[in-house]
C-alpha positions in Angstrom: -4.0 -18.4 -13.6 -0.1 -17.6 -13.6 1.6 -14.4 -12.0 4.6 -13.3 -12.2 5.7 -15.2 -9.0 3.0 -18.0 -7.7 0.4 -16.5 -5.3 1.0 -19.2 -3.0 5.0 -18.5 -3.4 4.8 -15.3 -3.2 2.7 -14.7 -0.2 4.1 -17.6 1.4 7.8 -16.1 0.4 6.9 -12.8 2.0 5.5 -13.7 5.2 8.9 -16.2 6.0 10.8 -13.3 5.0 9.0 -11.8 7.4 9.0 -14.3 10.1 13.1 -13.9 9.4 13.1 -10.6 10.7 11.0 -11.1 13.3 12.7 -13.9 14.8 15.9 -14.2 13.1 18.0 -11.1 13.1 16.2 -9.1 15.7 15.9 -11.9 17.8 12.0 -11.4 19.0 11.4 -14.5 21.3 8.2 -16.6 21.8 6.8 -15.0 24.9 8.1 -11.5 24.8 5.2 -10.3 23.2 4.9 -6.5 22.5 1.8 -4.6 23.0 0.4 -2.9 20.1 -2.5 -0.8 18.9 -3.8 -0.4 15.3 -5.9 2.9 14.8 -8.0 2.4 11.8 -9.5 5.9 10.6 -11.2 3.8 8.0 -13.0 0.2 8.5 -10.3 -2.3 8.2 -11.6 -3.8 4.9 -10.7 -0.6 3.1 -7.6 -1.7 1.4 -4.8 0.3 3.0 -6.3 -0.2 6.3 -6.3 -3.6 5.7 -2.7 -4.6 5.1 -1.8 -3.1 7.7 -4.5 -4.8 9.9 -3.4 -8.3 8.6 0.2 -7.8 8.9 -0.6 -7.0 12.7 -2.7 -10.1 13.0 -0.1 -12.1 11.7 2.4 -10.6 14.1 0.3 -11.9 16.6 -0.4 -15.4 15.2 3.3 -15.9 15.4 4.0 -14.5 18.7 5.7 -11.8 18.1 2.8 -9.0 19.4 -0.7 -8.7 21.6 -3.0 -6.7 19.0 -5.8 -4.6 19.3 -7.3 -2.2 17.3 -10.0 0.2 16.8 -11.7 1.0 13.2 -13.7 3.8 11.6 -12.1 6.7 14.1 -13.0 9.8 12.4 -10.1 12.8 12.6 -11.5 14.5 15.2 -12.0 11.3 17.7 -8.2 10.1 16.5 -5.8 12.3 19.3 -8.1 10.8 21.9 -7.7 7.4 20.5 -4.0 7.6 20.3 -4.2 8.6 24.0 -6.8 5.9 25.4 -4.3 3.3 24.1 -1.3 5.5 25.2 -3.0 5.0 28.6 -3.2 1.7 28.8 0.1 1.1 28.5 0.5 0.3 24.6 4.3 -0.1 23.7 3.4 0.5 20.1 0.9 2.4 18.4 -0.2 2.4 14.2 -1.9 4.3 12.4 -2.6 7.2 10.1 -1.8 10.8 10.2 -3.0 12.5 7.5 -6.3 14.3 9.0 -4.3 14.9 12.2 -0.7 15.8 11.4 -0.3 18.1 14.4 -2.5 16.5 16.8 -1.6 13.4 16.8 2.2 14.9 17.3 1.4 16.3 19.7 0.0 12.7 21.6 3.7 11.5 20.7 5.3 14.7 22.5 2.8 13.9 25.6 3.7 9.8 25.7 7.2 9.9 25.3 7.3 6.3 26.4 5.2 5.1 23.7 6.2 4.7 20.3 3.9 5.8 17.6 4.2 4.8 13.6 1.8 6.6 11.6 1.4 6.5 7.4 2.2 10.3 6.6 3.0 12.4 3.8 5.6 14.5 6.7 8.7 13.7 8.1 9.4 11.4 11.9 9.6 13.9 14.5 11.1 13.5 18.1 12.2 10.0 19.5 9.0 8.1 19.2 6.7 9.5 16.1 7.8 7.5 13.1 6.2 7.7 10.0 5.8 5.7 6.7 5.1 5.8 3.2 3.1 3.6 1.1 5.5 2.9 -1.8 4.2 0.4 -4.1 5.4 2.4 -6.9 7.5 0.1 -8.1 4.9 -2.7 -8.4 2.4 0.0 -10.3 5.0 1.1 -12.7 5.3 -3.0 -13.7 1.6 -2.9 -13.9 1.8 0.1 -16.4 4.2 -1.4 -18.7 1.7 -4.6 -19.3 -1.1 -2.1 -19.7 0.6 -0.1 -22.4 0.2 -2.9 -24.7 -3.0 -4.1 -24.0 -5.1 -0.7 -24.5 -7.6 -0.3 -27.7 -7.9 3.4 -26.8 -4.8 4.3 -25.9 -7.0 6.4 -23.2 -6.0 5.1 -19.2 -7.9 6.2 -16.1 -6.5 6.5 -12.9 -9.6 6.6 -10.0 -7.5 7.8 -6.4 -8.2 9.1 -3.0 -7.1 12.4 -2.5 -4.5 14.4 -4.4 -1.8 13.5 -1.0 2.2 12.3 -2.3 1.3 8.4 -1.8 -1.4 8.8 -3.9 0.0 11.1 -6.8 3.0 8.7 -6.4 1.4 5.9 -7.5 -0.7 7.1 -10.4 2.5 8.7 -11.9 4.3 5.7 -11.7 2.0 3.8 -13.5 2.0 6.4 -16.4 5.3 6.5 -16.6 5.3 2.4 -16.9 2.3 2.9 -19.7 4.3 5.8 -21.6 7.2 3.5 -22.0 5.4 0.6 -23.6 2.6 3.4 -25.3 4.4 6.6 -26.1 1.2 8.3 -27.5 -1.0 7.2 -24.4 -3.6 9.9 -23.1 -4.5 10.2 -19.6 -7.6 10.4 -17.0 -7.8 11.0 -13.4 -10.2 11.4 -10.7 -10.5 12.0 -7.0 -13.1 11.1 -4.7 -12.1 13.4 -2.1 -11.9 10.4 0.8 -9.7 7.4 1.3 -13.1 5.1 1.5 -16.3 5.7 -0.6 -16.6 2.6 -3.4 -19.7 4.0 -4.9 -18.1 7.3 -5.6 -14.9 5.4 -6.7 -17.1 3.6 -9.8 -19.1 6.3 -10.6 -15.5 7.9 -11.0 -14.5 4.9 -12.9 -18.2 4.9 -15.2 -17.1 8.5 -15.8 -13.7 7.7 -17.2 -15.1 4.7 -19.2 -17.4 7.3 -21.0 -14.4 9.7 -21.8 -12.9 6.7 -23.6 -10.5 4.9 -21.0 -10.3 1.2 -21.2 -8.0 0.2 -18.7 -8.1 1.7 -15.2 -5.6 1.8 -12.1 -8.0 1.4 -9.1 -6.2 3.5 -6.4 -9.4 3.2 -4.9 -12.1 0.0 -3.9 -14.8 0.5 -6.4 -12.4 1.5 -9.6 -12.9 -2.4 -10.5 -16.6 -2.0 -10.1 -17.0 0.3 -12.4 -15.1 -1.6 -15.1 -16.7 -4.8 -14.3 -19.6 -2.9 -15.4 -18.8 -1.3 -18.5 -16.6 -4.7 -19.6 -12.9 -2.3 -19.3 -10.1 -3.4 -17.7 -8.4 -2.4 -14.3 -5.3 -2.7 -11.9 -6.0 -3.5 -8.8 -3.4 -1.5 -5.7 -2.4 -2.8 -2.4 -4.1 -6.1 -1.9 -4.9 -9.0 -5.0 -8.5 -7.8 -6.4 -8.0 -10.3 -9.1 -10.2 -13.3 -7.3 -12.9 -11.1 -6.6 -13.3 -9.5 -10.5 -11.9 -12.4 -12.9 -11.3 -11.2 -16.0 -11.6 -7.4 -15.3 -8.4 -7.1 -13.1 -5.3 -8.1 -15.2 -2.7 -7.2 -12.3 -2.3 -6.0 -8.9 0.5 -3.9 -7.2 0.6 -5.5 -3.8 1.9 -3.5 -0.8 3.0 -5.7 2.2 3.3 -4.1 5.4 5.0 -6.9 7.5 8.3 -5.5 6.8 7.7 -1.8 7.9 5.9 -3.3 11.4 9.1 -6.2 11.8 11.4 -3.1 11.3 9.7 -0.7 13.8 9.2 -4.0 16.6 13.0 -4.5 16.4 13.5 -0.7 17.6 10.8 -1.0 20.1 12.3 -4.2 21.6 15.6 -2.7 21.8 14.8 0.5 22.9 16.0 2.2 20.1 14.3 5.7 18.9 11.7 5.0 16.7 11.1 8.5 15.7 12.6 7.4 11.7 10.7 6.9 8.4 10.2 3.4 8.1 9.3 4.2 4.5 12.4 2.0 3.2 10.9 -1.4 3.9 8.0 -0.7 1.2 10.4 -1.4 -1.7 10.5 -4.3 -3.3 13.9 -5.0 -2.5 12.9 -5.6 0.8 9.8 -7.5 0.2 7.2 -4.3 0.8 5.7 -5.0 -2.7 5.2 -6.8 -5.9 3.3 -7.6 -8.8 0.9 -10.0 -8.9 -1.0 -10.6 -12.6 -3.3 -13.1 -14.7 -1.3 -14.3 -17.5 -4.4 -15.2 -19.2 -5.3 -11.6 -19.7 -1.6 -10.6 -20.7 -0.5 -11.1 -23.9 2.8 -13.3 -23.2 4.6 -10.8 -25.5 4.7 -8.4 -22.6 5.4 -10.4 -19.8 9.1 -11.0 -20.5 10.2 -7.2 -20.5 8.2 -6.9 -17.5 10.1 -9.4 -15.5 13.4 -8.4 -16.8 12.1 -4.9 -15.3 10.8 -6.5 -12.3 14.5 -8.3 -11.8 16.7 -4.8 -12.4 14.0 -3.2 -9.5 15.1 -6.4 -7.3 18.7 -6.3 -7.6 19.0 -2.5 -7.8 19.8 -1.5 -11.6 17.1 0.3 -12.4 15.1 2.9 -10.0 11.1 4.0 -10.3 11.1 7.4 -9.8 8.9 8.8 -6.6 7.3 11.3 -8.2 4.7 13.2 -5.9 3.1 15.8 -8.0 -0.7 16.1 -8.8 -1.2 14.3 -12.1 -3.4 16.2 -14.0 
């Protein structure tokens, strides 16, 4: 199996450039460990959840954090979540805001001392509530241009969450990417109303497959299920799905989250405002996502206009649009 960049390189690439910031330019010493809180609305193997819940554990392998965390808080137990850590002295707090926009800005408002950084579709508000946005756009839009050639169809699915930006983001970007190497393409998509249900995510998918789709971007765990199933094809989001369905998913559009934390610890440990959108560090440019893909399922005729893509995102000369409509 070949990707576009070795798995090995490329996870070991991100997490020294990770380390760099971390201990290199924002100087974090061995020892001066910050406290920090992950608050998981969703079990931390749901994929989202779960890059940010390794990135933290890595933090705190190398020193840099002490890291607890707290899984499966539904919306209306997450303000008194935020605040039980808030409590307890937690320099640092991550999570989600998206079922509790105004509550848990309110938490922020009350704990002015603690610093919050919450994936959310709003702005940063105050000193202390940042936000970010899960833009692994870029990474989708390569995985739509290698999909455009492979379809028999010409029929792609798209299985998501809920209809937020992040979400609508993504799936557009990966038409676009399909439209440019399959003008004539037709689309599919589907939401399962919740950001973790893999049953309804491949009945989604099994639905899709029926209506004629053959290859599928799995915005959702249980897309590739589905697929598996009906012998289709899917793209895998966030994390690399591509060990656990060989020769279902062709590519992946990794998200890493190291560089978003690294970003907000350098604020925290020097008492900068962290009431900003981290959302920057997601770009690929900065080594907040990639492509990942199985060159034995690509046909090589595709793979070199996808790097030379993949190199214009890198050094700048050529922008994914962030499109947050609904797709329809």
């Amino acid at each position: 199996m070949v990707h576009a960049i070795s798995r090995r390189h490329l996870l070991v690439g991100s997490m020294v450039g990770a380390t760099s910031l971390a201990t290199g330019s924002y100087g974090f010493a061995q020892g001066a460990k910050i406290k920090v809180a992950g608050v998981h609305a969703s079990p931390v193997e749901n994929a989202w959840n779960s890059r940010l819940h390794e990135a933290m554990l890595a933090a705190a392998k190398d020193g840099v954090i002490d890291y607890v965390f707290s899984e499966g808080v539904a919306g209306t137990d997450y303000p008194r979540a935020l605040r039980e850590y808030a409590d307890q002295g937690i320099q640092l707090i991550v999570g989600e805001s998206y079922a509790a926009e105004t509550e848990a800005r309110q938490v922020a408002l009350d704990y002015p001392k603690t610093s919050f950084l919450m994936g959310s579709s709003a702005g940063p508000v105050g000193p202390n509530f940042g936000v970010f946005k899960t833009l692994n756009h870029e990474a989708t839009y390569l995985a739509g241009l290698l999909a455009g050639t492979m379809s028999k169809t010409g029929m792609f699915g798209s299985v998501g969450a809920i209809p937020i930006p992040e979400v609508n983001n993504l799936i557009n970007a990966f038409r676009s990417g399909v439209k440019e190497t399959r003008p004539n393409a037709k689309f599919l998509v589907g939401f399962i109303g919740t950001f973790f249900d893999p049953p309804k995510a491949k009945e989604a998918a099994l639905a899709q497959i029926d209506s004629g789709a053959d290859i599928l971007f799995g915005e959702r765990i249980g897309t590739a299920d589905g697929a598996k199933e009906k012998g289709a094809l899917s793209i895998g989001s966030l994390l690399d799905f591509t060990p656990r369905y060989p020769k279902t998913v062709f590519a992946n559009a990794m998200w890493y989250f190291r560089p978003i934390l690294d970003g907000a610890l350098a604020d925290v440990k020097a008492g900068k405002p962290t009431g900003q959108d981290y959302s920057p560090f997601s770009m690929m440019k900065m080594g907040g996502n990639d492509i990942v893909f199985d060159a034995e399922l690509v046909p090589a005729a595709a793979v070199g206009p996808m790097q030379a893509k993949r190199t214009a995102i890198k050094d700048g000369s050529f922008s994914v649009p962030v499109d947050n409509s609904e797709p329809t």
